[in-house]
C-alpha positions as CSV (number, residue, x, y, z in Angstrom):
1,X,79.6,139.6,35.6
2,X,81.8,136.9,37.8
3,X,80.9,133.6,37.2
4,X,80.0,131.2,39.9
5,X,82.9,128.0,40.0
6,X,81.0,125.3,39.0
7,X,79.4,127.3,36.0
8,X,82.6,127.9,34.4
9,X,83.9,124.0,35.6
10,X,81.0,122.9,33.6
11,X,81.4,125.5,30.9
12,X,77.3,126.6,31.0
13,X,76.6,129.4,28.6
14,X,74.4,130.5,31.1
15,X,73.6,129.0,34.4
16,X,71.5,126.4,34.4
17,X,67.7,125.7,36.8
18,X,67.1,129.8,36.8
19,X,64.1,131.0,37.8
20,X,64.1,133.3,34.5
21,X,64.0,131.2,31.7
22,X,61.3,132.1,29.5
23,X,58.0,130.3,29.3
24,X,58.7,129.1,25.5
25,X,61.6,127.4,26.7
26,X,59.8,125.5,29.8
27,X,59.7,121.6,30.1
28,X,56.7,120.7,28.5
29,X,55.8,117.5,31.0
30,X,52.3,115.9,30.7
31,X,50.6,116.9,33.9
32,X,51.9,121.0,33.3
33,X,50.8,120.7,29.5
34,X,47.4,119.7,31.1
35,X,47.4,122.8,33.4
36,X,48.4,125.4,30.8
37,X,45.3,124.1,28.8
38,X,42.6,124.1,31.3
39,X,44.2,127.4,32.4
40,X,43.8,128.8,28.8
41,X,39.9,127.4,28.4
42,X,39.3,129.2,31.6
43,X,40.5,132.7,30.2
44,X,38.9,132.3,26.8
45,X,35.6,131.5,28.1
46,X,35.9,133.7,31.3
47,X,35.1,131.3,33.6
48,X,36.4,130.1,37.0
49,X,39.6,127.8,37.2
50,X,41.1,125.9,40.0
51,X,44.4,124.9,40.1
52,X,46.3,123.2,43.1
53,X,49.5,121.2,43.5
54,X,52.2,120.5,46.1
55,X,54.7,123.2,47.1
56,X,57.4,123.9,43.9
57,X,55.1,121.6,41.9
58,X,55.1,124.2,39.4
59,X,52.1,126.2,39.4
60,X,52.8,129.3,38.8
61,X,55.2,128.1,36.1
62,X,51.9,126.7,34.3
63,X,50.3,130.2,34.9
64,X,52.9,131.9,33.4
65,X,53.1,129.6,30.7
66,X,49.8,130.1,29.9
67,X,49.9,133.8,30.2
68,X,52.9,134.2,27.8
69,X,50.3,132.9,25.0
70,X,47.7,135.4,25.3
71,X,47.5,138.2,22.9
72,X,48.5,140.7,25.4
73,X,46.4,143.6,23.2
74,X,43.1,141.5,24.2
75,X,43.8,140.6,27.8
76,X,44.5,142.8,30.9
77,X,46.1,140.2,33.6
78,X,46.0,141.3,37.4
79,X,47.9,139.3,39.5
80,X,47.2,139.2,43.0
81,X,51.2,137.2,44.1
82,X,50.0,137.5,48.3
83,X,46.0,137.3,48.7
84,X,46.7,138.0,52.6
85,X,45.7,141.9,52.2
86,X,42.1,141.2,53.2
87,X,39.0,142.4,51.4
88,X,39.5,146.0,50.6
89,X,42.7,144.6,49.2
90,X,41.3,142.4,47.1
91,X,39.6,145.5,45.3
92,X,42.3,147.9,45.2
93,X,44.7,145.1,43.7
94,X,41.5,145.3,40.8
95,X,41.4,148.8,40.7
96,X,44.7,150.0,40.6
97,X,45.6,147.6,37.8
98,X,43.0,148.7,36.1
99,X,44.8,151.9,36.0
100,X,42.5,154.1,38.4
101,X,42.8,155.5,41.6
102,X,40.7,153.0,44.7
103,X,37.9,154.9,46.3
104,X,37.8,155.5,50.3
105,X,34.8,153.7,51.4
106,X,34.0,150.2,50.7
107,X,30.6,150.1,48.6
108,X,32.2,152.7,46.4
109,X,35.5,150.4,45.8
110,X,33.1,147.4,45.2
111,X,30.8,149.4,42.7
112,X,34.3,151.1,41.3
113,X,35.9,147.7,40.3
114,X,32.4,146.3,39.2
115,X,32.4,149.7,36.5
116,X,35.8,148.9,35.5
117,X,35.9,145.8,34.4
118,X,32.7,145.9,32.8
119,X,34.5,149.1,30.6
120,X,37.9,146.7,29.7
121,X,35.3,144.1,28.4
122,X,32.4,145.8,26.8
123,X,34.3,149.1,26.1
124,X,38.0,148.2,25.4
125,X,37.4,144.9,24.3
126,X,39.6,143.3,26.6
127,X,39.3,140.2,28.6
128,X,40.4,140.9,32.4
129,X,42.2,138.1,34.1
130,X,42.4,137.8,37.5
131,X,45.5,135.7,39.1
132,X,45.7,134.5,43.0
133,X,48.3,133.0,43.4
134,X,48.5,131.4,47.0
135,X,45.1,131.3,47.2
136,X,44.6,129.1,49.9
137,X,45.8,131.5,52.2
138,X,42.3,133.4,50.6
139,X,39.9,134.5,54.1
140,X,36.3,133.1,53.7
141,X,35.1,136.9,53.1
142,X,37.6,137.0,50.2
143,X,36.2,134.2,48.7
144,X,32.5,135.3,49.2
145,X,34.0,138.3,47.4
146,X,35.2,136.6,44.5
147,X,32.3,134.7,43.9
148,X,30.5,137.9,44.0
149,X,32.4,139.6,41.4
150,X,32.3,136.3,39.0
151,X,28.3,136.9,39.4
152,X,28.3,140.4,38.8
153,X,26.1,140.4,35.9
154,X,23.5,137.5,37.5
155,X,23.3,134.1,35.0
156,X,25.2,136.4,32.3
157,X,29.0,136.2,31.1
158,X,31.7,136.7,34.2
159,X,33.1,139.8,33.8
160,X,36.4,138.3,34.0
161,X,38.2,135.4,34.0
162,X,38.8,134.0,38.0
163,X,42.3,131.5,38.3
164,X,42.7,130.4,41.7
165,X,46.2,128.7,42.3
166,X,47.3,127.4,45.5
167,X,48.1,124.2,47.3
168,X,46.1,121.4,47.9
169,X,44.2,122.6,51.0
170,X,42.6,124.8,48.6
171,X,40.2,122.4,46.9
172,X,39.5,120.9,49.8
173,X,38.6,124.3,51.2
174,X,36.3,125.1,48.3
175,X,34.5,121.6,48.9
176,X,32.9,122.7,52.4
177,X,29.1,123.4,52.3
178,X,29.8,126.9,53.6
179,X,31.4,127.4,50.1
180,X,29.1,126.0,48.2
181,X,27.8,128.5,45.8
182,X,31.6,129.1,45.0
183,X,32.8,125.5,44.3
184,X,29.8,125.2,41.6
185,X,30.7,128.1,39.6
186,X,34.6,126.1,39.4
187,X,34.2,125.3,35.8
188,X,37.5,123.2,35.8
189,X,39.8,122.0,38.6
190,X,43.1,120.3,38.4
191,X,45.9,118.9,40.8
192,X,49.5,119.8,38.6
193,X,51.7,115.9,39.6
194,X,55.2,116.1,41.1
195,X,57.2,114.3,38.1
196,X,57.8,110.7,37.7
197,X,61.3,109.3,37.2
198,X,61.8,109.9,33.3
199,X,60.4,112.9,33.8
200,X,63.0,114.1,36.0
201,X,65.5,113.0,33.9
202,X,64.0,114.5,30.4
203,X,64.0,117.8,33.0
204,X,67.5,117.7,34.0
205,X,68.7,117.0,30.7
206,X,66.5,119.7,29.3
207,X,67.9,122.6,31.2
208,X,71.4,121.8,30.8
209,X,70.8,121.4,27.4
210,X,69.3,125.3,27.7
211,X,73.1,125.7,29.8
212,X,74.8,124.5,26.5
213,X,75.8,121.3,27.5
214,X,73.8,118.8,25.3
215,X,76.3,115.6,26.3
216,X,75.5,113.4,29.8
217,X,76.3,115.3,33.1
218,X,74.5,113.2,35.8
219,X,74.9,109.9,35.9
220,X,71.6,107.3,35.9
221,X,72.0,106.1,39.6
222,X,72.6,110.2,40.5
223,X,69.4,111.2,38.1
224,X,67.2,108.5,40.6
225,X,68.9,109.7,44.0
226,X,68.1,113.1,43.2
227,X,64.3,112.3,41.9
228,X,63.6,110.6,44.8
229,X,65.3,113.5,47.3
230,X,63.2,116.0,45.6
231,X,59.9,113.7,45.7
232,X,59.5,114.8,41.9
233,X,58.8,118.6,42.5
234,X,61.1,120.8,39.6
235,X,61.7,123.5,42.4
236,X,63.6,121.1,44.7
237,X,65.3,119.0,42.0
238,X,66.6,122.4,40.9
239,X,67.7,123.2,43.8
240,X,69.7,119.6,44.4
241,X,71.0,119.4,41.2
242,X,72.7,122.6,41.3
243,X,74.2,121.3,44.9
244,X,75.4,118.0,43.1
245,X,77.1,120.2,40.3
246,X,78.6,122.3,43.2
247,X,79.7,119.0,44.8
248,X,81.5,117.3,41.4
249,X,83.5,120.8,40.9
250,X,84.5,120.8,43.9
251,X,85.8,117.0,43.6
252,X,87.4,117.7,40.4
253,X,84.8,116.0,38.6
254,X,83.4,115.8,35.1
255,X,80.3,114.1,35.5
256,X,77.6,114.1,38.3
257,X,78.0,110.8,39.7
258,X,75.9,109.2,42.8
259,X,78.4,110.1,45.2
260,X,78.0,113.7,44.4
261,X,74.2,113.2,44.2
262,X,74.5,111.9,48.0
263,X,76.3,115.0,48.9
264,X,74.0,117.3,47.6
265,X,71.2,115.1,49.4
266,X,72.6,115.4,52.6
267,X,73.5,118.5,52.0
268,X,69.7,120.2,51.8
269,X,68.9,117.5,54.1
270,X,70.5,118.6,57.0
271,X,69.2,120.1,59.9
């Protein structure tokens, strides 16, 4: 596989701020620690769990974090990536995960999905989990829905554990009167913070390190130009740090200094 330049300038085992490193080898950061844990108490207890945060905040980085310590024997996890499909979708996401084929008409999906989870718990013994991701982009029907299905079984047990991920909107959405019979069943809520300054700089040093290069790439004044560029949020400091490393390779350079940090800057800046 060809290598890009400023990987081999740099000499990176591998390159560095993918998308595919694995969850035990995440930043563990104070606000995403937090997330991960309410995240699991929601799945043990099958209960209902919002979480929200900016755009590239890391959400679904929490999520699958959390996910990757399940025993995977015990829990069936259906992910729902785009909750745009509207209410029958919503179902046959459910159902089809669950290994069956949907039915045609809409009572029968409903009652269809209701049967099947019921079976992975009190049959199979396993735990369902149901992840939206995007979930502000959920219709009002589609929550109704939801709150439906966590209510299955009237005051008893959920039949499966709910996580609603999205961005802010979200819990401001659920907060509306119209929604009210929704938002209490939310048996933990929680807002995942952009990072703070040392954070960022524990982060970039943490996945070079994961590159192979454990010494100082980025200078201190470029660490605080690019933290402040990227307002904190680990998708967009990836994204400018590899732009920085692209601009000291192609300057020759050893180290990430500020004047390669502005480049990178104005380079995503740019209109």
């Amino acid at each position: 596989m060809t290598r890009a330049p400023w990987v081999t300038h740099f000499g990176f085992t591998r390159t560095p701020f993918s998308k595919t490193i694995p969850a035990k080898d995440l930043l563990e950061r104070a606000s995403h620690q937090e997330a991960v844990a309410r995240i699991r108490f929601c799945i043990a207890e099958s209960l209902l769990g919002v979480v929200t945060g900016e755009v590239g905040v890391g959400k679904t980085v929490a999520v699958r974090a959390a996910v990757s310590q399940l025993d995977q024997a015990a829990h069936h996890i259906v992910y729902l990536a785009n909750p745009t499909v509207g209410i029958r979708g919503l179902y046959v996401t459910i159902v089809r995960a669950l290994g069956a084929v949907p039915r045609g008409f809409k009572a029968e999906l409903i009652a269809q999905a209701q049967d099947l989870l019921a079976a992975e718990e009190h049959e199979r013994r396993r735990r369902v989990v149901l992840l939206v991701d995007e979930a502000h982009l959920l219709e009002p029907q589609q929550l109704e829905e939801l709150r439906l299905l966590t209510s299955a079984e009237m005051d008893a047990e959920s039949p499966l554990a709910l996580l609603l991920v999205g961005q802010p909107t979200l819990a401001r959405q659920l907060r509306m009167g119209v929604f009210a019979a929704l938002d209490q069943r939310v048996a933990t809520r929680y807002q995942i913070a952009p990072m703070d300054l040392a954070e960022s700089a524990r982060y970039l040093q943490h996945h070079l390190a994961l590159a192979g290069r454990t010494d100082p790439l980025v200078a201190d004044d470029a660490v605080a130009r690019l933290h402040k560029a990227s307002l904190g949020l680990p998708r967009a400091l990836n994204n400018a740090a590899i732009a920085a490393l692209i601009a000291a390779t192609t300057a020759g350079k050893a180290l990430v200094d500020d004047d390669c940090a502005k480049k990178a800057v104005a380079e995503l800046t740019r209109d």
